[in-house]
mmCIF file as gemmi writes it, N, C-alpha and C atoms, coordinates in Angstrom:
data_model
loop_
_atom_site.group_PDB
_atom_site.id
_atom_site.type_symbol
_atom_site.label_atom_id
_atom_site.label_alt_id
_atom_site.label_comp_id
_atom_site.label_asym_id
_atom_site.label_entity_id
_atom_site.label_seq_id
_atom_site.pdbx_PDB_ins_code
_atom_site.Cartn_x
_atom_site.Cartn_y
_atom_site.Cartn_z
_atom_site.occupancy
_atom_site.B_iso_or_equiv
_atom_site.pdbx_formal_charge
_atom_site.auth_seq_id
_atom_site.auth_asym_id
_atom_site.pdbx_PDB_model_num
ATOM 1 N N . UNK Axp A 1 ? 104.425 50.079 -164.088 1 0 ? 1 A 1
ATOM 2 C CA . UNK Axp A 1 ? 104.364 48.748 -164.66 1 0 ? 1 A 1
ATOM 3 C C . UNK Axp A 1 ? 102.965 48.489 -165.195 1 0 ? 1 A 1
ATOM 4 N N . UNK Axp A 2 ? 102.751 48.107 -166.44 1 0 ? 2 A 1
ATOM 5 C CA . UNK Axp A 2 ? 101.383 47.421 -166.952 1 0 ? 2 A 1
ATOM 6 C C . UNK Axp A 2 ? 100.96 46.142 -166.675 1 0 ? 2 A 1
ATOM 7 N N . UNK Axp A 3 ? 101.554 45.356 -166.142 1 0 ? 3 A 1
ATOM 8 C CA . UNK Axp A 3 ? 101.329 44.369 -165.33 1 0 ? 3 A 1
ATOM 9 C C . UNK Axp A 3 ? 101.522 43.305 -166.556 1 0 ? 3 A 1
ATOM 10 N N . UNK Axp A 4 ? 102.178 42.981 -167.388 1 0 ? 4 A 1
ATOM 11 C CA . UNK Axp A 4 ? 102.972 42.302 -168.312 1 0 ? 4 A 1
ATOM 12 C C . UNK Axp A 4 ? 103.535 41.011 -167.891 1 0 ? 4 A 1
ATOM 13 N N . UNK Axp A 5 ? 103.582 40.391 -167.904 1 0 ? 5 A 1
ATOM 14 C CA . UNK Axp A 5 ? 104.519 39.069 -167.731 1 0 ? 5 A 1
ATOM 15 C C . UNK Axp A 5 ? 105.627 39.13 -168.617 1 0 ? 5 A 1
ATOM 16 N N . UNK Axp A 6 ? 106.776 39.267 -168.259 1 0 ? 6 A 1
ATOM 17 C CA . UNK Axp A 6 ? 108.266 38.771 -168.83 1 0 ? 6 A 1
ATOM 18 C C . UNK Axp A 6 ? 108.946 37.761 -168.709 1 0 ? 6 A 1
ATOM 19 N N . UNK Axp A 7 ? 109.096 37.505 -169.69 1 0 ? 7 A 1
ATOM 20 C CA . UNK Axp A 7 ? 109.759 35.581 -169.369 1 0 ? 7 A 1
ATOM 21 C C . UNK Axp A 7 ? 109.726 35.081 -170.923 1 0 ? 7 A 1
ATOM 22 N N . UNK Axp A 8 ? 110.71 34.002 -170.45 1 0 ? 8 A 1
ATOM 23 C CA . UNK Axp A 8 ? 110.674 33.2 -171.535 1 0 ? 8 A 1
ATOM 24 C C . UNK Axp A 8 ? 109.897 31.537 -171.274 1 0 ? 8 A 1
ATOM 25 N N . UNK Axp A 9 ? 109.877 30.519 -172.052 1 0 ? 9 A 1
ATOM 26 C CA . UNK Axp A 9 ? 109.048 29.726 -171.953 1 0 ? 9 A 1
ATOM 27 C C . UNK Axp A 9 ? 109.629 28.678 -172.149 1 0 ? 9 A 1
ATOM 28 N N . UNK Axp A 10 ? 110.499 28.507 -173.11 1 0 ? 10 A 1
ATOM 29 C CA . UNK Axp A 10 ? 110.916 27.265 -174.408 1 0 ? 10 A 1
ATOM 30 C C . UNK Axp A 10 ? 112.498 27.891 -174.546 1 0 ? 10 A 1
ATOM 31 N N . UNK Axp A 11 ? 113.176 26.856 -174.33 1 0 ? 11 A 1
ATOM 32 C CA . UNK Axp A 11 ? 114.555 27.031 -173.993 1 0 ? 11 A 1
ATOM 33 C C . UNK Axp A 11 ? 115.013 25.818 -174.89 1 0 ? 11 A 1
ATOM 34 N N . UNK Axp A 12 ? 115.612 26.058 -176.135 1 0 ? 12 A 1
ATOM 35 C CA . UNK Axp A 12 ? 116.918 24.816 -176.333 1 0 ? 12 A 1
ATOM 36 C C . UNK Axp A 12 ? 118.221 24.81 -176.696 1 0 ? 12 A 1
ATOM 37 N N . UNK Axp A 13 ? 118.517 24.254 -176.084 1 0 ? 13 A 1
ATOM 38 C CA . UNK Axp A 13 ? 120.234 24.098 -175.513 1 0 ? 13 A 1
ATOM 39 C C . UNK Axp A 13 ? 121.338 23.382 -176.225 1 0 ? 13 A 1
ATOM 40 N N . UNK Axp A 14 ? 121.796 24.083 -177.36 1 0 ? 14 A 1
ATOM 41 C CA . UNK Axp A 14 ? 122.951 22.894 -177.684 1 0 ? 14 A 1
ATOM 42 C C . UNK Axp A 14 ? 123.611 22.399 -177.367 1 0 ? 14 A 1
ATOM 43 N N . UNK Axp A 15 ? 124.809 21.271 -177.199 1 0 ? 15 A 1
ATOM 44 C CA . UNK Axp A 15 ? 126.39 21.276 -177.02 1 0 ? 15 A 1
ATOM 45 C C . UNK Axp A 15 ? 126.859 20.662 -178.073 1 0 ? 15 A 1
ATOM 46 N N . UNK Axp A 16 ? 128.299 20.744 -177.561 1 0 ? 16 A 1
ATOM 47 C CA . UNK Axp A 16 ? 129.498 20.148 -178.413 1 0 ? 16 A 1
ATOM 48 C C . UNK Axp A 16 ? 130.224 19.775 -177.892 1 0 ? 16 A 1
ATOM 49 N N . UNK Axp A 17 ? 130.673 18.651 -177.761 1 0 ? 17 A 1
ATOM 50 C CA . UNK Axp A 17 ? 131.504 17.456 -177.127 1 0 ? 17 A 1
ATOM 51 C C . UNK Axp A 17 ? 131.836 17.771 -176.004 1 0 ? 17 A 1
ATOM 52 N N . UNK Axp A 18 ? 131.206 18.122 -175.028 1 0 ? 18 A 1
ATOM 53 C CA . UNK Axp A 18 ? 131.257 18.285 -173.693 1 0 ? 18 A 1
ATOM 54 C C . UNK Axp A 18 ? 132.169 16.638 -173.075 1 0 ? 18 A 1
ATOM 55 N N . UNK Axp A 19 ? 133.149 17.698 -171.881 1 0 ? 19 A 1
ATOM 56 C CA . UNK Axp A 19 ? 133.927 16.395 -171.273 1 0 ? 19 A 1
ATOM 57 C C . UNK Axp A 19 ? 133.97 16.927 -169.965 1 0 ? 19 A 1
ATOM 58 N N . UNK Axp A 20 ? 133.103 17.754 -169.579 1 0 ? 20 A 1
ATOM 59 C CA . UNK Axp A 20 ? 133.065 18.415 -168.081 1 0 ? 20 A 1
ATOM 60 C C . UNK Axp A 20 ? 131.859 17.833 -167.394 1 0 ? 20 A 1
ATOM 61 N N . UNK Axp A 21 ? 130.98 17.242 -168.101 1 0 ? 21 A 1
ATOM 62 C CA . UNK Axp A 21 ? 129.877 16.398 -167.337 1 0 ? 21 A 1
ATOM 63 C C . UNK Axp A 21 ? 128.405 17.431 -167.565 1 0 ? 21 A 1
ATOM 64 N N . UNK Axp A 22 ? 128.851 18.673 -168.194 1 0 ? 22 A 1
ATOM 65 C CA . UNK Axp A 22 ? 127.343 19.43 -168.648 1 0 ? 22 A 1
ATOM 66 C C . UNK Axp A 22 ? 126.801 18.954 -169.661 1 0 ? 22 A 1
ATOM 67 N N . UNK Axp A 23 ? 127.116 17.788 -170.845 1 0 ? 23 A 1
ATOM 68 C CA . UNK Axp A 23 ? 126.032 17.006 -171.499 1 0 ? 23 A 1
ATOM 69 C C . UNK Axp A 23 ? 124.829 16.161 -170.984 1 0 ? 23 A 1
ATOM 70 N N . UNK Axp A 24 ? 125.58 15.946 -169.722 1 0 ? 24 A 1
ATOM 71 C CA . UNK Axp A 24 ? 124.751 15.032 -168.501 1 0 ? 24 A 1
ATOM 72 C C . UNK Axp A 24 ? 123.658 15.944 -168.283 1 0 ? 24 A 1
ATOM 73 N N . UNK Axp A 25 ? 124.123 17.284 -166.912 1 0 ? 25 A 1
ATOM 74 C CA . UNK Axp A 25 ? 123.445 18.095 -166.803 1 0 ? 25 A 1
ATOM 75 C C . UNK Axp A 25 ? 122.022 18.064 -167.562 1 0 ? 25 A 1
ATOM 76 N N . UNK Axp A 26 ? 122.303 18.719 -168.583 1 0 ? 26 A 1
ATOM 77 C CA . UNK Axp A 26 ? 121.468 18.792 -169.854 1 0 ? 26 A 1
ATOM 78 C C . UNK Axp A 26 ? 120.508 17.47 -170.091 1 0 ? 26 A 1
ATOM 79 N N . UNK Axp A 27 ? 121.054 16.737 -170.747 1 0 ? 27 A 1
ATOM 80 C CA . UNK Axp A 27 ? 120.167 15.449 -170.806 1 0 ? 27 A 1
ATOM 81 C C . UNK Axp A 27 ? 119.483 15.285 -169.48 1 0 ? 27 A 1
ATOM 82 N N . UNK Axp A 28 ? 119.742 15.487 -167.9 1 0 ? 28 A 1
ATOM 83 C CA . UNK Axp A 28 ? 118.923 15.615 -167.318 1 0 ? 28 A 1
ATOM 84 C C . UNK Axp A 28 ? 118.012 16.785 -167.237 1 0 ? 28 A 1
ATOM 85 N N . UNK Axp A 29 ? 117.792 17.642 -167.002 1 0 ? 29 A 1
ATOM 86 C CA . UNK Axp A 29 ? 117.229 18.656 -167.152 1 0 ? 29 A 1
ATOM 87 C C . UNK Axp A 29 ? 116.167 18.613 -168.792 1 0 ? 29 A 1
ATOM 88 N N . UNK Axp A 30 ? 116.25 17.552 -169.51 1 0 ? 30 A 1
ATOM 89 C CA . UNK Axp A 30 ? 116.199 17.378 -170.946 1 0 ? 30 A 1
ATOM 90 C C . UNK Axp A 30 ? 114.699 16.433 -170.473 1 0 ? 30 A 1
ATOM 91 N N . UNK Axp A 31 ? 114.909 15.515 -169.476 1 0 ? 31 A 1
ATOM 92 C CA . UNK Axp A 31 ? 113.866 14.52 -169.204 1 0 ? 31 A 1
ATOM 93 C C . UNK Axp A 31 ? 112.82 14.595 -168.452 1 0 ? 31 A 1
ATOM 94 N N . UNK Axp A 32 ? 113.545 16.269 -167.471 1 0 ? 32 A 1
ATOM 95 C CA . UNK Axp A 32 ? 112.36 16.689 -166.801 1 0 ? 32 A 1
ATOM 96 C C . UNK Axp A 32 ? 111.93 17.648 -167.549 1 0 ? 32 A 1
ATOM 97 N N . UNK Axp A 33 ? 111.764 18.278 -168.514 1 0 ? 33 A 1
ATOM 98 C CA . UNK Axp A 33 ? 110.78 18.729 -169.234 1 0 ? 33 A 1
ATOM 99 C C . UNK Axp A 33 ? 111.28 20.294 -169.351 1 0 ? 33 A 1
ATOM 100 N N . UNK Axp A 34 ? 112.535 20.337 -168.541 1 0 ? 34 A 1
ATOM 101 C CA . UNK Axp A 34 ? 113.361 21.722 -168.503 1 0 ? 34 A 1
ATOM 102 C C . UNK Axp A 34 ? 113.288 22.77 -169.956 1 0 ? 34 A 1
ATOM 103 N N . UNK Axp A 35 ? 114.602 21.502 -170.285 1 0 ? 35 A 1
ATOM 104 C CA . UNK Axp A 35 ? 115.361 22.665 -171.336 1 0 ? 35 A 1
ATOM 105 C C . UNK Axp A 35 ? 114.605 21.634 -172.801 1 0 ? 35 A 1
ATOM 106 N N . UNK Axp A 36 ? 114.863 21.703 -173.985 1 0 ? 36 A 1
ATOM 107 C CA . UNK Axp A 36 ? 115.634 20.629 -175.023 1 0 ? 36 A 1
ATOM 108 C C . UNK Axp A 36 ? 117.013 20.787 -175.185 1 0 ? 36 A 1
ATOM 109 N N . UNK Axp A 37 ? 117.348 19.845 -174.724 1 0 ? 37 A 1
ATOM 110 C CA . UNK Axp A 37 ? 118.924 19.411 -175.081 1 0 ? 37 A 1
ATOM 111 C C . UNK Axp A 37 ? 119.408 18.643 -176.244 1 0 ? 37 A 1
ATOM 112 N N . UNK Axp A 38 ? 119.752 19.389 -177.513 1 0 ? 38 A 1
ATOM 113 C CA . UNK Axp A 38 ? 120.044 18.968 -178.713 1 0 ? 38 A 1
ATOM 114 C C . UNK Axp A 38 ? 121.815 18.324 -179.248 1 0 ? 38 A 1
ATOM 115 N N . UNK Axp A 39 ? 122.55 18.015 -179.948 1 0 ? 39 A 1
ATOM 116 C CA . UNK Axp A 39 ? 124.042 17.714 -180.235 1 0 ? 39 A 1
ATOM 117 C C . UNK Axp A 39 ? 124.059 18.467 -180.787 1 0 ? 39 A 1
ATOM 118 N N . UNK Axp A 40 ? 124.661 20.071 -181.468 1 0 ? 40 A 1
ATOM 119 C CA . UNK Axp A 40 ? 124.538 21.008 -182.226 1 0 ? 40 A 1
ATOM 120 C C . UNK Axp A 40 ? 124.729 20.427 -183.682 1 0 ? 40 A 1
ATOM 121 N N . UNK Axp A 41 ? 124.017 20.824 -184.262 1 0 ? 41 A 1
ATOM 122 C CA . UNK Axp A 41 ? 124.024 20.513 -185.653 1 0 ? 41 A 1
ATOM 123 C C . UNK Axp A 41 ? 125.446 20.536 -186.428 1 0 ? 41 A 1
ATOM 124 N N . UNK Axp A 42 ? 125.893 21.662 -186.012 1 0 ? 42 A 1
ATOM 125 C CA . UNK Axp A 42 ? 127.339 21.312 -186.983 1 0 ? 42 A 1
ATOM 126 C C . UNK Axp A 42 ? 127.674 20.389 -186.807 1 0 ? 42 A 1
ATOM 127 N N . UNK Axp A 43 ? 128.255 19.546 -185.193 1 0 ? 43 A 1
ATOM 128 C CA . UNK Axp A 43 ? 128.659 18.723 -184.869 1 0 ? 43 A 1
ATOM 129 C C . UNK Axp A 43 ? 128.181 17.001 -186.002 1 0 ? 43 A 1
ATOM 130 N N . UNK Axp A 44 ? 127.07 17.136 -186.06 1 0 ? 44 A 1
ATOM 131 C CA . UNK Axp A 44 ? 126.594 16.152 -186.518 1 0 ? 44 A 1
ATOM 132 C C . UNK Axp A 44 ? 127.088 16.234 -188.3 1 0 ? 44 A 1
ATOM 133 N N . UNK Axp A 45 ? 127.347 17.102 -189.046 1 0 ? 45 A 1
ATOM 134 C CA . UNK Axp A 45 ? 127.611 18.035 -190.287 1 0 ? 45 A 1
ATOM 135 C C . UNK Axp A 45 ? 128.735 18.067 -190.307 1 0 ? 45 A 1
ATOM 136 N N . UNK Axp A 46 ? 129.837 17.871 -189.439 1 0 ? 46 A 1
ATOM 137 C CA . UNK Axp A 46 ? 131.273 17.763 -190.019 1 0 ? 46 A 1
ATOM 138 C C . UNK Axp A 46 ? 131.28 19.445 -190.009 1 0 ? 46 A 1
ATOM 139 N N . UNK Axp A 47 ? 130.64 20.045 -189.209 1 0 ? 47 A 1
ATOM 140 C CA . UNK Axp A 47 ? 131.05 21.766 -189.801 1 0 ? 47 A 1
ATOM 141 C C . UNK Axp A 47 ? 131.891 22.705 -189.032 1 0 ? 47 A 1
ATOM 142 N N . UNK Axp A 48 ? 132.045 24.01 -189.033 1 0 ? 48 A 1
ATOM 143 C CA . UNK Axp A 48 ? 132.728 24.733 -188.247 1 0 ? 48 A 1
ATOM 144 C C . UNK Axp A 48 ? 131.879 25.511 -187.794 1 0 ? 48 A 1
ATOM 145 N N . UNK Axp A 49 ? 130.778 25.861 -188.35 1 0 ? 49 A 1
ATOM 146 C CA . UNK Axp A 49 ? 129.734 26.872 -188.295 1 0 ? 49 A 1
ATOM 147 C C . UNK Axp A 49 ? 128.703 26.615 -187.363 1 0 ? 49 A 1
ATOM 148 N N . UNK Axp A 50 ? 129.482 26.17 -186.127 1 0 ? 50 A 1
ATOM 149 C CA . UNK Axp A 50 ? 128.15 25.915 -184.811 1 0 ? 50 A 1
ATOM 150 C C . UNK Axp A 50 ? 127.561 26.677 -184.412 1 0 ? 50 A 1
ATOM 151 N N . UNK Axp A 51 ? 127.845 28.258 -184.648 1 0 ? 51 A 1
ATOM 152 C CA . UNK Axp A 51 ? 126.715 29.246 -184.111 1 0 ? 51 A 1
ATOM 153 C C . UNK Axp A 51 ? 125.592 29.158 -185.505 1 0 ? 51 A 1
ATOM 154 N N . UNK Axp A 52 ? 125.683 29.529 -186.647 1 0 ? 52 A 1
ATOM 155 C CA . UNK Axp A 52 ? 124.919 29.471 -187.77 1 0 ? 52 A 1
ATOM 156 C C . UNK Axp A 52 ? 124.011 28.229 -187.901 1 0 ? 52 A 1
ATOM 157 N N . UNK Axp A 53 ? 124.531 26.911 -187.507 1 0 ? 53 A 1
ATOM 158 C CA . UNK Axp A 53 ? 123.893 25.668 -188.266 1 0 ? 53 A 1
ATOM 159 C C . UNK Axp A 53 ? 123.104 25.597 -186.621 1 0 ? 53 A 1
ATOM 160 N N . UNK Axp A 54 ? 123.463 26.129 -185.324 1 0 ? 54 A 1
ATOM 161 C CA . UNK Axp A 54 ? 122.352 25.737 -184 1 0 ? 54 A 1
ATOM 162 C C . UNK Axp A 54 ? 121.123 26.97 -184.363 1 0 ? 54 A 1
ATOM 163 N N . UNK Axp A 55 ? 121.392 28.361 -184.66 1 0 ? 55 A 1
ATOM 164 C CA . UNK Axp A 55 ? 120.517 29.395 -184.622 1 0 ? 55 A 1
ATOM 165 C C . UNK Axp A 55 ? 119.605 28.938 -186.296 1 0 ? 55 A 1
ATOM 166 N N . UNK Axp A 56 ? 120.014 28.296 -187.17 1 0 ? 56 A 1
ATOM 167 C CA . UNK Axp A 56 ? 119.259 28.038 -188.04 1 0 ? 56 A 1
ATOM 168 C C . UNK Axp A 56 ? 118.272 26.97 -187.75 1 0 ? 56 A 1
ATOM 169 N N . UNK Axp A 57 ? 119.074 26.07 -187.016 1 0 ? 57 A 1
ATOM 170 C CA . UNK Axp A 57 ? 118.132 24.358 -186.811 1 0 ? 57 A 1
ATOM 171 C C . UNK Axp A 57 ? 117.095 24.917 -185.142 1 0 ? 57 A 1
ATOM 172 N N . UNK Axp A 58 ? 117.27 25.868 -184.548 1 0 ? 58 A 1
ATOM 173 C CA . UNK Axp A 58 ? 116.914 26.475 -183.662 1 0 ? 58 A 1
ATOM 174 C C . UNK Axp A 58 ? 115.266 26.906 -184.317 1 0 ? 58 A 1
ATOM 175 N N . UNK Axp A 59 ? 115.159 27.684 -185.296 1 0 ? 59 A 1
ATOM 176 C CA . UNK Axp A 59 ? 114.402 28.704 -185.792 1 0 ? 59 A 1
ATOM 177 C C . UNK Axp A 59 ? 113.468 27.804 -186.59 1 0 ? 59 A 1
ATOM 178 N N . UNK Axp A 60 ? 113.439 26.668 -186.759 1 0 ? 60 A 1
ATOM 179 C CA . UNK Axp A 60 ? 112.44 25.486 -187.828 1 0 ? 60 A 1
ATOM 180 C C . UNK Axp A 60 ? 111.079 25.629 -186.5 1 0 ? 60 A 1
């Protein structure tokens, strides 16, 4: 081992109309400084393309 640190740092989290109570989750975890918890962009876009329009609005 080179003595490296592995990890990640900056985590954000989409959903989509969550009805199981993990939008909650999220929004908590959102206030303690956890994750960012975003509404996925398609969602907001009328789209189908929720992996494309979160990994694009992800990458700004």
């Amino acid at each position: 081992m080179n003595g490296w640190p592995i990890g990640a740092a900056d985590f954000i989290v989409f959903s989509n109309d969550c009805f199981d109570g993990t939008d909650k989750i999220l929004d908590r975890l959102d206030a303690m400084g956890v994750v960012q918890h975003l509404p996925n962009p398609a969602t907001l876009m009328e789209s189908s393309q929720f992996y494309r329009k979160a990994l694009a609005y992800g990458a700004q």
